[in-house]
C-alpha positions, 0 to 999 in steps of 0.5 A: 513268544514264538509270534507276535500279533499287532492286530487281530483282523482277520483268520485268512492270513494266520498260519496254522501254527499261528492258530495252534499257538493261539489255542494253546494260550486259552488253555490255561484261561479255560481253567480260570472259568472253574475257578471260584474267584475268577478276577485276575491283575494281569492288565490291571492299569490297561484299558480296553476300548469297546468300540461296536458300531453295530448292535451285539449283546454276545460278543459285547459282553464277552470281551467286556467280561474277558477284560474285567476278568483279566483287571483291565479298565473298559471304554463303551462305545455301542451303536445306538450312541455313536457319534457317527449317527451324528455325522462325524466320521468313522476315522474322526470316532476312533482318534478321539477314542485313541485320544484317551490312550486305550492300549487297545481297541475291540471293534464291531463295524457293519462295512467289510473292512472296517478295522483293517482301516482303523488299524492302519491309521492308529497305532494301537493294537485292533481286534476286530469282533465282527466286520460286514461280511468279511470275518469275525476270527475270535468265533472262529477260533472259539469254535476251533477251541471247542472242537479240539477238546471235543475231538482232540484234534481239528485235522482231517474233519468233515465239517457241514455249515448250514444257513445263510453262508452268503451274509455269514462272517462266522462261516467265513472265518471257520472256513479260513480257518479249517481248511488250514488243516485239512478239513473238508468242508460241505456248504448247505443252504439254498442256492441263493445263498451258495454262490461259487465264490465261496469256493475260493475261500479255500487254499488250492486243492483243498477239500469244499463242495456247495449242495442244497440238500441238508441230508446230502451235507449230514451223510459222515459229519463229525462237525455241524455248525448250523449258522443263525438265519436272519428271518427278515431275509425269509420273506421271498414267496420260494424260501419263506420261514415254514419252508426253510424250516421243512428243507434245512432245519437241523432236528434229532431225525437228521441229526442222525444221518452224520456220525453218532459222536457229531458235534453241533454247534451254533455261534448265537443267538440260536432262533429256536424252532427255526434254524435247530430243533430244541431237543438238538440244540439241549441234545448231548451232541451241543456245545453251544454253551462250551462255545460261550465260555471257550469264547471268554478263555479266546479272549481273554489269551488275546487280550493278554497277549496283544497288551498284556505279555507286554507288561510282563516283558518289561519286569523280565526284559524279554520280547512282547507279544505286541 
């Protein structure tokens, strides 16, 4: 294997061979999703630690499906049982997981940094499916996935994100992950949640502006990721829920301010009526439900190839994707 992935933290310090190399290993689990009989025993004697310290049913399920379908056994630690509601530790939570001898651990943690912690105190591979505000990188690289195949290429593209880009870890990650290709990126929400920081996501020179105006941020889109909007963060008298859906709502009639081929995208779970107007989000242009099963295909490549290539090594002595 030409890379070698102990972690899955974060998509800031990938390269973009690194991220190109990771999509190319989903192609062939792309293929697996259409077969009848879609079970595999490529881990079959692995176990897959499911550790979400934060609620999640998308992502949850899609490692959990991702590692059934590859024979891996699961361990299921959700927040609503966790010990750490009980007072114990996130670190003291974790060795007792790893006490069970997973061969990796999958972990959603509300704290900025959370797995990056875990992973420098165990010594099994981590991935991390969600972390505060930091990144979520296995979305980004299913949206990168679905791009390639729509566009057949993620150079040069101009990308719009709409929302909360502040809160969001997804647009986080998919702004790390674009700008390693060139694409430039427009921001587009209000002011509140655009702050200058975010220009700092981008390596120097790259391509990133910030406007407030959806019509502004559309003009020559090839790529709309429209982010979900926490409605609880839509109660201040100048952004309340009618007004966000008059100023920044993606409907059919922006729609087509971007290019005729734009693609629209959404990470889940999409608030009809709020963030997108159902006939886009069931329009042609949507790959909302092709992110979904490229999401398993994303998984299921890094599953194999953090513990399973490693199996593989040991029948034909060669190296291992660890």
């Amino acid at each position: 294997m030409p890379f070698r992935f102990g972690h899955m933290l974060g998509i800031e310090p990938l390269s973009a061979e690194e991220i190109l190399f990771l999509l190319d290993q989903s192609k062939p689990f792309q293929e697996i999703q259409r077969h009848p009989l879609k079970k595999l025993a490529t881990l079959r004697g692995k176990t897959v630690a499911l550790a979400f310290f934060e609620p999640s049913t998308r992502t949850r399920i899609s490692f959990a499906t991702a590692a059934a379908r590859l024979g891996a056994d699961q361990m299921n630690l959700q927040a609503e049982s966790s010990s750490l509601k009980k007072g114990e530790s996130l670190l003291d939570t974790v060795r007792t997981l790893d006490a069970m001898k997973p061969d990796c651990i999958v972990m959603r943690h509300s704290s900025s940094g959370a797995p990056d912690f875990v992973a420098r105190n165990l010594a099994l591979p981590v991935i991390n499916a969600g972390d505060g505000t930091h990144e979520h990188p296995t979305q980004a690289l299913l949206d990168a996935l679905t791009i390639r195949d729509r566009r057949g290429t993620l150079e040069g593209l101009n990308v719009t994100i709409l929302g909360d880009i502040l809160h969001s870890r997804v647009a986080r990650s998919n702004i790390h992950l674009l700008s390693k290709f060139g694409c430039r990126i427009t921001l587009c929400g209000p002011a509140m949640w655009l702050p200058r920081e975010l220009e700092c996501l981008v390596p120097a020179g790259s391509a990133i502006r910030r406007v407030t105006r959806i019509e502004e941020a559309l003009e020559d889109a090839d790529v709309i990721i429209t982010l979900r909007v926490q409605q609880e963060r839509l109660h201040e008298p100048a952004l309340a829920i009618d007004e966000y859906i008059l100023q920044y709502q993606l409907t059919s009639e922006r729609l087509r301010i971007a290019k005729a081929d734009a693609l629209v995208m959404h990470p889940g779970p999409m608030v009809r009526g709020l963030e997108i107007e159902p006939a886009v989000a069931d329009g042609p242009q949507s790959c909302v439900l092709e992110q979904v099963t490229n999401g398993l295909a994303v998984r299921m490549a890094l599953l194999f190839l953090m513990i399973g290539a490693e199996t593989s090594s040991e029948r034909d002595s060669s190296h291992a994707a660890d």
